[in-house]
C-alpha positions in Angstrom: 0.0 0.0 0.0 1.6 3.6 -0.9 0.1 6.1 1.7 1.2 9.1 0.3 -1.4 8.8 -2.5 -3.4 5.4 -0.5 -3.4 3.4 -4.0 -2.2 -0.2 -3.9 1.1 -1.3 -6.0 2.2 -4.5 -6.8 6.5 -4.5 -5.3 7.4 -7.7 -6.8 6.0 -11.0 -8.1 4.7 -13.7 -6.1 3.9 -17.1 -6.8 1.6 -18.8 -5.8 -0.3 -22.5 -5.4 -3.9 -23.4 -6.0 -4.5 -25.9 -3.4 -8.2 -27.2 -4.4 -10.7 -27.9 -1.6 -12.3 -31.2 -2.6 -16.3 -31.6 -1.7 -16.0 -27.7 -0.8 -19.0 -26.5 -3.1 -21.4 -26.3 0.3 -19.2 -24.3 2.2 -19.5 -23.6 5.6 -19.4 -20.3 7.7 -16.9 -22.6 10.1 -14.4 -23.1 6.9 -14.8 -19.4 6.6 -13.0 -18.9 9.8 -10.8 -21.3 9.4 -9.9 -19.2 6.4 -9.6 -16.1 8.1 -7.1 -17.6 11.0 -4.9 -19.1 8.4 -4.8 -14.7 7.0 -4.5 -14.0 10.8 -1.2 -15.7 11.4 0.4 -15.3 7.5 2.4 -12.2 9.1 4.5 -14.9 10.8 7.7 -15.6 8.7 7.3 -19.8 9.3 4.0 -19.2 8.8 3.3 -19.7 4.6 1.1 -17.3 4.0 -2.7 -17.4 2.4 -3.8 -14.8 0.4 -7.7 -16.0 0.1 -9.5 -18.3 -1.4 -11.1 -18.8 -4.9 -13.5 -20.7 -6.5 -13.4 -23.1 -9.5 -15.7 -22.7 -12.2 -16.2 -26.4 -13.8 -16.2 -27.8 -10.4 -17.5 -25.5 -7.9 -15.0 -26.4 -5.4 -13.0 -23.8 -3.8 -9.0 -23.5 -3.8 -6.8 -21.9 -0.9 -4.6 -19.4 -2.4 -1.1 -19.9 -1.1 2.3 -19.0 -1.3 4.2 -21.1 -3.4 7.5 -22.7 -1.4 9.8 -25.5 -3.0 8.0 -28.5 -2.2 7.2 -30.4 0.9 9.9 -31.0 3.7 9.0 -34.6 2.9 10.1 -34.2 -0.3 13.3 -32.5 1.2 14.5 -34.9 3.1 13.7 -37.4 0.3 16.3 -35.6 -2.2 18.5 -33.9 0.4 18.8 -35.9 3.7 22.8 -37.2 3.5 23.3 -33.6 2.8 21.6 -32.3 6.0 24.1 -32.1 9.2 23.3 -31.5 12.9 23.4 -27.7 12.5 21.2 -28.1 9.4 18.7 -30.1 10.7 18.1 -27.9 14.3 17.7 -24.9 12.1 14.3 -27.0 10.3 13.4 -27.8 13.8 13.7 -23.9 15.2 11.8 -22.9 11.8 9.2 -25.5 12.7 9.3 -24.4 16.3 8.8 -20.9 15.2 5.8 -21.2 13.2 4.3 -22.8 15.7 4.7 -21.0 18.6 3.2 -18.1 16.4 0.2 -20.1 16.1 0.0 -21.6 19.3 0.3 -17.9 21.0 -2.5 -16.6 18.7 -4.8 -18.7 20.5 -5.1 -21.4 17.3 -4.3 -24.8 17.0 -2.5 -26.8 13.9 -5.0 -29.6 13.4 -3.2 -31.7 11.1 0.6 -31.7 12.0 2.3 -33.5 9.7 5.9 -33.7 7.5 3.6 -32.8 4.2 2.4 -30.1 6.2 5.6 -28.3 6.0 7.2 -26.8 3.2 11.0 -26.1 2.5 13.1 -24.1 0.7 16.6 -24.1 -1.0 17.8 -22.0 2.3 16.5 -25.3 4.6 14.0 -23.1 6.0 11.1 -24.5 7.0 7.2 -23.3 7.1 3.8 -24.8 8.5 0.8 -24.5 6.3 -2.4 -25.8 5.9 -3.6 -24.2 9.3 -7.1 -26.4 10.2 -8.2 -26.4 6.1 -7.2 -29.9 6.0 -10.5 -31.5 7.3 -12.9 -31.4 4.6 -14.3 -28.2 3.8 -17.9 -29.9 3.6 -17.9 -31.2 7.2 -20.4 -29.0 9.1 -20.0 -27.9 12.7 -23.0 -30.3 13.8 -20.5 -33.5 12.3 -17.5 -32.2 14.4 -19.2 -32.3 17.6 -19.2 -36.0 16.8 -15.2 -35.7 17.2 -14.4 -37.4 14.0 -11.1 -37.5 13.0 -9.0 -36.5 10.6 -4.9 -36.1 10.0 -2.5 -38.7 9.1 -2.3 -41.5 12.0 1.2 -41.9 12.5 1.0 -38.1 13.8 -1.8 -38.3 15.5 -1.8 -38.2 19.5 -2.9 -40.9 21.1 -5.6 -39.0 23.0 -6.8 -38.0 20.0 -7.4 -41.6 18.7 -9.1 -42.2 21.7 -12.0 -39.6 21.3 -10.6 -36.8 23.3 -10.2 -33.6 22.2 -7.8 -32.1 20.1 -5.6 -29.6 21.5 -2.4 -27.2 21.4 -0.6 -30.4 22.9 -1.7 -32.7 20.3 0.3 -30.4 17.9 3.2 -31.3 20.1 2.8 -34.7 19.8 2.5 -33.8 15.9 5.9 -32.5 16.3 7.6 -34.8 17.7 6.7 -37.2 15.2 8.0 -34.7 12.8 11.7 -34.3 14.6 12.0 -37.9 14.9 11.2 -37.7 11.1 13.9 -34.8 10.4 16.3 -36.9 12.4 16.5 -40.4 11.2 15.3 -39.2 7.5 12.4 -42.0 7.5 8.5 -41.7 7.7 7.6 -43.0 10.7 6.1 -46.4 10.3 6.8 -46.5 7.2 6.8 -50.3 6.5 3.6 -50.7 8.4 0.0 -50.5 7.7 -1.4 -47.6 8.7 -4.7 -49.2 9.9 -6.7 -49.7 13.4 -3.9 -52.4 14.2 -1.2 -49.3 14.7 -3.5 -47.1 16.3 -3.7 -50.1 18.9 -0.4 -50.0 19.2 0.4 -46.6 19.2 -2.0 -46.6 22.3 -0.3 -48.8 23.7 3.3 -46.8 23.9 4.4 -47.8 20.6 7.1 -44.8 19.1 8.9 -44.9 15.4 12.4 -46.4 16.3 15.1 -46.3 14.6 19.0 -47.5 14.4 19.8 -44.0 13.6 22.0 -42.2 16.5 20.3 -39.0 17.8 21.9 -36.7 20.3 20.8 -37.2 23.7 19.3 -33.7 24.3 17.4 -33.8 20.7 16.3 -37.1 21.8 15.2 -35.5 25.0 13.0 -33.3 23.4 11.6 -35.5 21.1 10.4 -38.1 23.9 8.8 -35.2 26.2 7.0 -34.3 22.7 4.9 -37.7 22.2 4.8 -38.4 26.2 1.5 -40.1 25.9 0.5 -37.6 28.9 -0.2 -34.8 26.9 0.4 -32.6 30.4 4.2 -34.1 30.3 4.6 -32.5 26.9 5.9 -28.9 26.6 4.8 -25.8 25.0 5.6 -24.6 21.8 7.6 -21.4 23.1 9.6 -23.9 25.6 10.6 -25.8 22.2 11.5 -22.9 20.1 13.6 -21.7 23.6 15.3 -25.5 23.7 15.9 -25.7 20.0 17.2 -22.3 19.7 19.5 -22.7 22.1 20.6 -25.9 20.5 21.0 -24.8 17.5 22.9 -21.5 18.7 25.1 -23.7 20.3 26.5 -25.6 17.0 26.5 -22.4 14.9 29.0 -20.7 17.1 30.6 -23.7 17.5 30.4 -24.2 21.2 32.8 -27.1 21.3 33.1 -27.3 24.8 29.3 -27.6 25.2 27.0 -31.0 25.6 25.3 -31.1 22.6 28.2 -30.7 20.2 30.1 -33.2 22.4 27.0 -35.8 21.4 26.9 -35.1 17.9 29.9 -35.9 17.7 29.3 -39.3 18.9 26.3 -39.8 17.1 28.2 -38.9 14.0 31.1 -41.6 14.9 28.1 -43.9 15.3 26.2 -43.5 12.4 29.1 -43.2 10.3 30.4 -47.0 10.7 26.9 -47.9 10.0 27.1 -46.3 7.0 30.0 -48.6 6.0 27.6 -51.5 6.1 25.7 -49.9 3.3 26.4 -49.6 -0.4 27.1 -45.6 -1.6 23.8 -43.7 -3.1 25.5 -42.1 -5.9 22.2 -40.1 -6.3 21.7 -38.7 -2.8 18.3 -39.3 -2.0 16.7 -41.7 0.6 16.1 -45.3 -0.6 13.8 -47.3 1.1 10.2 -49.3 0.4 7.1 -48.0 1.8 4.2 -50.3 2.7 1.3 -50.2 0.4 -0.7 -49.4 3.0 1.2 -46.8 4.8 -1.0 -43.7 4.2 1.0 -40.1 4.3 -2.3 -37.6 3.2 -5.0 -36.3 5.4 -8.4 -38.8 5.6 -11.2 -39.8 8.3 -9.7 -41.7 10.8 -12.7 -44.1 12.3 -11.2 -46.9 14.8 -13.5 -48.2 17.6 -12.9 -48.8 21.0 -8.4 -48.6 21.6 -6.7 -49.0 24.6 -5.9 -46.4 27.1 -2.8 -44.7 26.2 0.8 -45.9 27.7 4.3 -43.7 27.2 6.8 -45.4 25.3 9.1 -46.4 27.8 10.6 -49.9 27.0 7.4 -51.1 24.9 8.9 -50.8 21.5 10.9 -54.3 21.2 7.9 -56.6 22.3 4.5 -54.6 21.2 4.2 -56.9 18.0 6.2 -59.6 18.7 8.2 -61.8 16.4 6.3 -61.2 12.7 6.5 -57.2 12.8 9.4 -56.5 15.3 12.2 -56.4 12.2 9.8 -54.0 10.5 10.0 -51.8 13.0 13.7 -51.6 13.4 14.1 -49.1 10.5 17.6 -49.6 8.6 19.7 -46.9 8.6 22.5 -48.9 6.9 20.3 -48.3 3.4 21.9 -44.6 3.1 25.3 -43.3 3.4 25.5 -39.9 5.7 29.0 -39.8 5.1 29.2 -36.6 2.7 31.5 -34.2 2.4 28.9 -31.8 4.0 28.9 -34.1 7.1 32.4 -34.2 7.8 33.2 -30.5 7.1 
């Protein structure tokens, strides 16, 4: 906006992405306002920004206006994981940690928390979207009271799958799913259906696992984050404070400091795993997904789950002998030791 003579001018270009809005053409005066908190919060930089919403003309369906990023983070760390060191990969998390906290503090809550939630750039910064538009726009305010759910279930707190309701700690559940993800470089359950059978589980304490060394104090974080006790799980703005200072701490190269002392042996660790492995001339994460692993938003309808149980020591015996190997995921398929790593 130019003040001086209050006419609007265009600055620069901006792309943009039409994200459609399947089953939208009844919209709802709830979606509305889901519309209008997604605007409310766009002034946050990890925040990717809306711009409105428009309507298709053969279809009738409405699409989100959005600013147009490089892709998913999923896809990221797909293409660009071995590249991604210590330093590199608590800068996504503060990102993450950023955005949010902005939400969280402007009294809104995520929804559906997820890796293809999150887009990244070139930079390896990271930014949430889709803020609560990834129910479906046709579901009216009388079906919600029913507490039907929707996300993707590996992210999904356990309270959640139990009927209760969904809340700013249920994002942080959501985001501990995603640093584990950022981490290790794998989906999490990845070689598992993602059907009532996990949600059991999943109840019943089980965590993605993984052969992949992880600092202590990252790891730290990440087990406070999916406590099954959603009041054990901390705030976003006591994340962004712990991954800050994390991260500050390997950027000015704090070698004296904890964390850079146990990257340092997570890196000796993961390294002679690595050696185990054949090279991936191509640099991108090889690995088989399960044909009915499910990693895009649906309805989420299991009956009566267990009572939820923290993670503590349930991992190795939850499914027993035919699924415990799947569970296990093998790190040895990619080679971290890159020239970027080592530097």
């Amino acid at each position: 906006m130019n003040y001086d003579n209050n006419k609007r001018e265009r600055n620069s270009k901006i792309e943009v992405a039409l994200k459609c809005l399947h089953n939208s053409q009844d919209i709802t005066a709830d979606f509305l306002k889901e519309v209008e908190s997604n605007i409310l919060v766009c002034s946050t930089k990890w925040v990717a920004r809306c711009f409105g919403i428009t309507k298709d003309p053969k279809t009738n369906n409405f699409m989100m206006i959005m600013e147009l990023k490089h892709g998913s983070l999923r896809q990221h760390l797909n293409n660009n994981f071995i590249l991604l060191n210590w330093e590199k990969k608590l800068h996504i998390l503060t990102n993450i940690s950023h955005g949010l906290a902005s939400i969280h503090n402007k009294g809104l809550i995520h929804h559906d928390f997820h890796c293809g939630n999150i887009l990244s750039n070139y930079d390896q910064n990271a930014f949430i979207t889709d803020l609560g538009l990834c129910q479906p726009a046709n579901v009216k305010s009388s079906q919600n009271s029913n507490k039907k759910i929707y996300g993707v279930l590996p992210y999904v707190a356990p309270e959640v799958l139990k009927g209760k309701e969904y809340t700013k700690k249920s994002d942080i559940y959501g985001y501990g799913i995603i640093a584990y993800e950022i981490c290790t470089g794998f989906p999490p359950y990845y070689d598992i259906a993602h059907e009532e059978f996990l949600a059991m589980k999943i109840c019943k304490g089980l965590r993605p696992k993984s052969n992949y060394k992880i600092p202590q104090l990252i790891l730290d974080i990440i087990n406070q984050c999916w406590d099954a006790d959603p009041l054990k799980r901390p705030n976003a703005n006591k994340l962004l404070r712990l991954s800050a200072n994390l991260w500050d701490a390997i950027k000015e190269n704090k070698e004296d400091s904890v964390i850079y002392e146990q990257i340092r042996e997570a890196d000796d660790i993961n390294k002679k795993l690595s050696f185990s492995s054949p090279l991936i001339t191509t640099g991108t994460m090889s690995f088989m997904t399960h044909p009915q692993a499910v990693y895009t938003s649906r309805p989420l309808d299991f009956k009566i789950l267990p009572e939820q149980k923290s993670a503590d020591n349930v991992n190795d015996d939850l499914f027993g002998i035919e699924y415990s190997d799947s569970l296990k995921m093998d790190f040895t398929k990619i080679n971290i030791n890159s020239k970027d790593e080592s530097s």
